[in-house]
C-alpha positions as CSV (number, residue, x, y, z in Angstrom):
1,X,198.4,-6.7,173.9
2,X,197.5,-7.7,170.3
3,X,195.7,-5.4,168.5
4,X,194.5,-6.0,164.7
5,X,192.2,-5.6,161.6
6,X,192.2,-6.5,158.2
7,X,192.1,-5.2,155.3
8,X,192.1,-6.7,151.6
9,X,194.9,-6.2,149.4
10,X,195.7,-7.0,145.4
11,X,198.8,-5.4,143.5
12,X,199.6,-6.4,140.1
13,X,202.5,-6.5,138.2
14,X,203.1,-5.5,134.7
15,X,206.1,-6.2,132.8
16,X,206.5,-3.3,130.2
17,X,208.0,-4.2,126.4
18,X,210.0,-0.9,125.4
19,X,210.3,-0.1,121.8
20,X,213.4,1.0,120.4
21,X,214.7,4.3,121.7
22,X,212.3,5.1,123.9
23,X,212.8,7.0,127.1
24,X,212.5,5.0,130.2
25,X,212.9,7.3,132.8
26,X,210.5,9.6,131.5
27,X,207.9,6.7,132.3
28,X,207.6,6.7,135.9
29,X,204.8,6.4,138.5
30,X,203.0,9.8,137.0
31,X,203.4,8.8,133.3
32,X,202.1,5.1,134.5
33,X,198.7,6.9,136.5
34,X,197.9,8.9,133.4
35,X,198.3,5.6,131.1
36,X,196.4,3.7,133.4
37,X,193.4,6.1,134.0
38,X,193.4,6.0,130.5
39,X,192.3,2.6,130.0
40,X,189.6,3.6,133.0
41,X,188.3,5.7,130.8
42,X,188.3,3.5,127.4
43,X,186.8,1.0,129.6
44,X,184.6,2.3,131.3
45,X,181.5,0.5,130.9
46,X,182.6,-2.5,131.3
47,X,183.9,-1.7,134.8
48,X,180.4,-0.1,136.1
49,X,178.8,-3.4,135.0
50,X,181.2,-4.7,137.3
51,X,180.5,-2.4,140.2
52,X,184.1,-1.0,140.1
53,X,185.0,2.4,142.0
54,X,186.3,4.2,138.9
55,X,187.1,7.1,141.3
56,X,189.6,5.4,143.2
57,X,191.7,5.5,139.9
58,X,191.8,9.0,139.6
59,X,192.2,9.5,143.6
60,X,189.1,12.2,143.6
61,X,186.2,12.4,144.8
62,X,183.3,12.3,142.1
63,X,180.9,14.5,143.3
64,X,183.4,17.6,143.9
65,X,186.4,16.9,141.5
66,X,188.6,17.5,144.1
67,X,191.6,14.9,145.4
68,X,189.8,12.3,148.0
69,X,191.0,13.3,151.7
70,X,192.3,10.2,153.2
71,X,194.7,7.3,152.5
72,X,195.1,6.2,148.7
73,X,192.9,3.0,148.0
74,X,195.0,2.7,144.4
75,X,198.8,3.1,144.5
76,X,200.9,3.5,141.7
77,X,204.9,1.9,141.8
78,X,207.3,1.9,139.8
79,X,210.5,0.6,140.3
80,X,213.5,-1.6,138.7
81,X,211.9,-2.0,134.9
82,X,208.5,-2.8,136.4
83,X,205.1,-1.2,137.2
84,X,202.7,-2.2,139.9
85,X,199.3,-1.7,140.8
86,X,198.3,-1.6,144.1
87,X,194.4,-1.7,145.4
88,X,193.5,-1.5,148.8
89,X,189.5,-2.4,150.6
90,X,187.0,-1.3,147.5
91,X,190.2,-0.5,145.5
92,X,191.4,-4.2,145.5
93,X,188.2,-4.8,144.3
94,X,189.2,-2.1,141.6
95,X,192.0,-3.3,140.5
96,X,190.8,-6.8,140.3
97,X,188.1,-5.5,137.8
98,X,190.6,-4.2,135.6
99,X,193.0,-6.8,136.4
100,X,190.5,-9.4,134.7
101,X,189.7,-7.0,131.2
102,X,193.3,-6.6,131.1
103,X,194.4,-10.4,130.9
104,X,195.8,-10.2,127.8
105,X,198.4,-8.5,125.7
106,X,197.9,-4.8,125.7
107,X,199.5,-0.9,125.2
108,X,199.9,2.1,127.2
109,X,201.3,5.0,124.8
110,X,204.4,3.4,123.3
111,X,204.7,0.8,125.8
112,X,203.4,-2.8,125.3
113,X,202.5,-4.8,128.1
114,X,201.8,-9.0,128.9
115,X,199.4,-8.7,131.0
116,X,198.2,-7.8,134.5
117,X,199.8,-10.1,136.2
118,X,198.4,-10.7,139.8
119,X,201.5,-11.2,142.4
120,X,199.6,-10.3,146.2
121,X,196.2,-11.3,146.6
122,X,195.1,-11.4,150.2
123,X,191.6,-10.9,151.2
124,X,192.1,-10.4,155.0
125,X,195.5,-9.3,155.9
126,X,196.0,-9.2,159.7
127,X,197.2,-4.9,160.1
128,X,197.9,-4.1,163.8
129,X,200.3,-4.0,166.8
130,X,201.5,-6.8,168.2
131,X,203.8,-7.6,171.5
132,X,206.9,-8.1,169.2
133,X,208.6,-5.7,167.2
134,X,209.8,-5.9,162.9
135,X,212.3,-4.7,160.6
136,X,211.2,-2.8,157.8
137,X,212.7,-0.6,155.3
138,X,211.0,2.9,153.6
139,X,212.0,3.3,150.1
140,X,211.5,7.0,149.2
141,X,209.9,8.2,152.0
142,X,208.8,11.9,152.2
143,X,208.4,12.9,155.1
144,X,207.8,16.7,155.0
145,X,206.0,19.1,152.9
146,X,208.5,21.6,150.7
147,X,207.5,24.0,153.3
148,X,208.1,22.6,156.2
149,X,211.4,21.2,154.8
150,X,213.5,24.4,155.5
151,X,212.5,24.3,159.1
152,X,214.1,20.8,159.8
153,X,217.2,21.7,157.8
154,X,217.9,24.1,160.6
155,X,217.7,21.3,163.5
156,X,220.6,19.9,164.8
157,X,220.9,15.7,164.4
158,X,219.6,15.1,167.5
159,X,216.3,17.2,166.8
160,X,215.9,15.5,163.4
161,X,216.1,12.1,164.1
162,X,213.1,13.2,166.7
163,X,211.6,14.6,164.4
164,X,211.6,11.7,161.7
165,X,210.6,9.6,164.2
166,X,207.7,11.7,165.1
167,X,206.3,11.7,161.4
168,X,206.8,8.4,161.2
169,X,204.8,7.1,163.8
170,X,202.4,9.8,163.1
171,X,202.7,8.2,159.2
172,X,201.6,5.1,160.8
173,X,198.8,5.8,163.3
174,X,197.6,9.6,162.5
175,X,197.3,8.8,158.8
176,X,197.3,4.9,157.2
177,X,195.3,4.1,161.1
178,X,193.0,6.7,160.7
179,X,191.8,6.8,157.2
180,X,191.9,3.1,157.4
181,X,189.7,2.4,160.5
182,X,192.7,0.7,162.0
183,X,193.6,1.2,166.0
184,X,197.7,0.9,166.3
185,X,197.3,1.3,170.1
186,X,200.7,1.6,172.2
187,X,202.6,2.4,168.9
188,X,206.3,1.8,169.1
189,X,208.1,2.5,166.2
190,X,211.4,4.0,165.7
191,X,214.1,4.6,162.9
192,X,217.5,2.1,163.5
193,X,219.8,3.8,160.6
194,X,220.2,7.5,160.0
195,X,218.3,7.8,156.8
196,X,219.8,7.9,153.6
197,X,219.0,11.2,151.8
198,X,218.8,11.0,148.3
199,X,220.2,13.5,146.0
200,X,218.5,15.4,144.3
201,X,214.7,16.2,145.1
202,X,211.6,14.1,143.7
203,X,209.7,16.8,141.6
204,X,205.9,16.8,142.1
205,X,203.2,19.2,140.7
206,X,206.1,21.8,140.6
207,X,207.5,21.0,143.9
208,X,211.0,19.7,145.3
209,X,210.6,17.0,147.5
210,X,213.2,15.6,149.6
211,X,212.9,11.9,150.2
212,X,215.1,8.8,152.3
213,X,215.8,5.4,152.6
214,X,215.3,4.1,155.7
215,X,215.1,1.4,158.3
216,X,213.1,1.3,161.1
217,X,211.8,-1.5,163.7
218,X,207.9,-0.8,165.1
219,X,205.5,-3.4,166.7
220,X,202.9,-3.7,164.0
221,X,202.3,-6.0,160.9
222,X,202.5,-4.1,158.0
223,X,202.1,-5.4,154.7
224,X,204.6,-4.7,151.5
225,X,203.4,-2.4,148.7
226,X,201.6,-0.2,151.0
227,X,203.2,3.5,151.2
228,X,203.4,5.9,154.0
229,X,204.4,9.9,154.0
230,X,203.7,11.9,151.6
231,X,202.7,11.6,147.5
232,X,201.8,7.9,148.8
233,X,200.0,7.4,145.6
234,X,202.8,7.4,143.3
235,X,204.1,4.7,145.2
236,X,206.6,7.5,147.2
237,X,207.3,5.8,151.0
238,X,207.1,2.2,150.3
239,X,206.8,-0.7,153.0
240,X,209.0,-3.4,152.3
241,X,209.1,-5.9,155.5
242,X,212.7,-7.6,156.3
């Protein structure tokens, strides 16, 4: 049985120009938020004229400060040399607004940029399950909190795999399903390779993170540039379909 909705999706790209000596690596998906929220802020005028969410950049909800309880509708990547900026429902329409100040040369700290340059652009992507299954891959996935880390270090490999498996489907349905109005019923999903644990943990707000690779076949359309897992707005557990 085929089940679906859709939802609208927009990620730029931005190609960044480094001047001489600086430090890449300290520019990653954190350092690229704060530069972008930024430029919210210096342009923020111009964006309520346009009836843009500015909230959705900052990932909090404007009346209490606090972080928004639900699936990111703004995701922030980086990987390779290359940033992108991912909008999902109103924050496609986000994005899009700053996506169409931004069409022309521009800075972010030390870094220069092109442009926003608009790579996915899909107004009604079809999300769902279908009666077929497809290969995807998680790049960076975290699946556990730090504290619930310890206790899965002390499964065995049989109890673990279960376990990732669990989260993901739970990934999947219990979070991107539910905090996107989208029904995965009969949800089959299920990782093919053992995952491939990265070395050293992904530090966030002061906390060790340990993230995967992996590969995994499930009966649902999902689209790339969306994340699952945890820290999904800094682009941590992203979708890329094989």
């Amino acid at each position: 049985m085929t089940k679906e909705e859709t939802i609208r999706i927009k990620t730029y790209q931005l190609d960044p120009y480094f001047a001489n000596g600086k430090d890449t690596v300290a520019c990653d998906s954190i350092w690229f938020r704060e530069e972008i929220n930024n430029l919210v802020r210096e342009n923020r005028q111009i964006l309520e004229v346009k009836k843009a969410d500015i909230s959705l950049f900052y990932n909090h909800n404007p009346e209490t400060g606090r972080t928004r309880i639900g699936y990111p509708l703004i995701i922030y990547h980086r990987f390779g040399e290359r940033f992108y900026l991912t909008g999902v429902n109103e924050g496609a329409r986000a994005v899009n607004c700053l996506g169409e100040i931004l069409d022309r040369p521009f800075r972010m700290g030390d870094v220069f940029f092109d442009k926003l340059k608009l790579i996915q652009d899909d107004d009604a992507f079809r999300i769902g399950t279908f009666p077929f299954s497809k290969m995807y891959r998680l790049i960076a996935w975290i699946p556990f909190h730090h504290r619930e880390f310890k206790a899965y270090k002390k499964l065995n490999l049989v109890e673990k795999v279960a376990g990732l498996n669990n989260k993901l489907k739970n990934h999947i349905a219990g979070e991107m399903g539910k905090y996107l109005g989208i029904q995965f019923e009969e949800l089959e999903a299920e990782i093919t390779d053992f995952p491939v644990e990265y070395d050293t943990p992904l530090i966030y707000k002061g906390f060790g993170y340990i993230a995967y690779d992996i590969l995994f076949k499930a009966n649902v359309e999902l689209p790339p540039f969306l994340t699952l897992g945890n820290n999904k707005s800094m682009g941590y557990g992203r979708i890329v379909p094989l």
